[in-house]
C-alpha positions as CSV (number, residue, x, y, z in Angstrom):
1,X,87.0,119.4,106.3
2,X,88.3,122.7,106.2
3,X,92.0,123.2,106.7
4,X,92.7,127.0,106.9
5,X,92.3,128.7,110.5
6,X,89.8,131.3,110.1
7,X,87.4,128.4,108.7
8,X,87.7,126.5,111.9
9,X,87.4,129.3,114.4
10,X,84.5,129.6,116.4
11,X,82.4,132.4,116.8
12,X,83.6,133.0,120.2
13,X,87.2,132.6,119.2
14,X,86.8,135.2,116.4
15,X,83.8,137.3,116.4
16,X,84.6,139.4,113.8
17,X,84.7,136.8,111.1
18,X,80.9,136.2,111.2
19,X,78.7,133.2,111.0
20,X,81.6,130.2,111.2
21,X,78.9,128.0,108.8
22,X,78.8,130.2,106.2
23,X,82.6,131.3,106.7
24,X,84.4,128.2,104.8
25,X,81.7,128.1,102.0
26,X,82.7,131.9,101.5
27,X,86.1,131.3,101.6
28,X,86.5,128.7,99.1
29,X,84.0,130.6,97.1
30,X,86.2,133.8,97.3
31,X,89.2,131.9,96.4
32,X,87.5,130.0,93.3
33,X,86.5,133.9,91.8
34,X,89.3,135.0,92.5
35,X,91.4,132.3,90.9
36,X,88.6,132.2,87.1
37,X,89.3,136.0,87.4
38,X,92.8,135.5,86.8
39,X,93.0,132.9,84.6
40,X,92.2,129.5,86.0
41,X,90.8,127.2,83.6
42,X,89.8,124.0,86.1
43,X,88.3,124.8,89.8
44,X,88.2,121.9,92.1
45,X,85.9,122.9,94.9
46,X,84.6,121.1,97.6
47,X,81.4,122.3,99.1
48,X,78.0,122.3,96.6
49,X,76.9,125.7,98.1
50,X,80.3,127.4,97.2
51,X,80.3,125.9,93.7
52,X,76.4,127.4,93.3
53,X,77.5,130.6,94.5
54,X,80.5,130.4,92.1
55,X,78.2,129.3,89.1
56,X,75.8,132.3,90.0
57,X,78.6,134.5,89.8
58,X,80.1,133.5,86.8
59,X,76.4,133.7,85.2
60,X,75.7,136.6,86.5
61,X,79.1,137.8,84.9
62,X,78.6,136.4,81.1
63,X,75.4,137.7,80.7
64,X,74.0,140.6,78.6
């Protein structure tokens, strides 16, 4: 599913890099913010637990 290295490196492989389950959904997730920071008016995302972390953020971000 995932396609970039880091997201399909073990744990033992990269140990640094933390929990390799959580590591794609925080990459995409990091990548989607990144890109409706700068501009981006569509996000096409994957995984449902990085597009609820993105909508949290973005909430989080337009409220009061």
């Amino acid at each position: 599913m995932w396609k970039i290295k880091e997201a399909k490196l073990t744990e033992e492989e990269a140990p640094l890099l933390g929990d390799p389950a959580k590591r794609g959904v925080l990459l995409e997730a990091g990548t989607a913010l990144l890109l409706a920071l700068a501009g981006a008016d569509i996000l096409i995302m994957r995984h449902p637990d990085a597009v609820q972390l993105v909508r949290g953020f973005m909430k989080d971000l337009m409220a009061d």
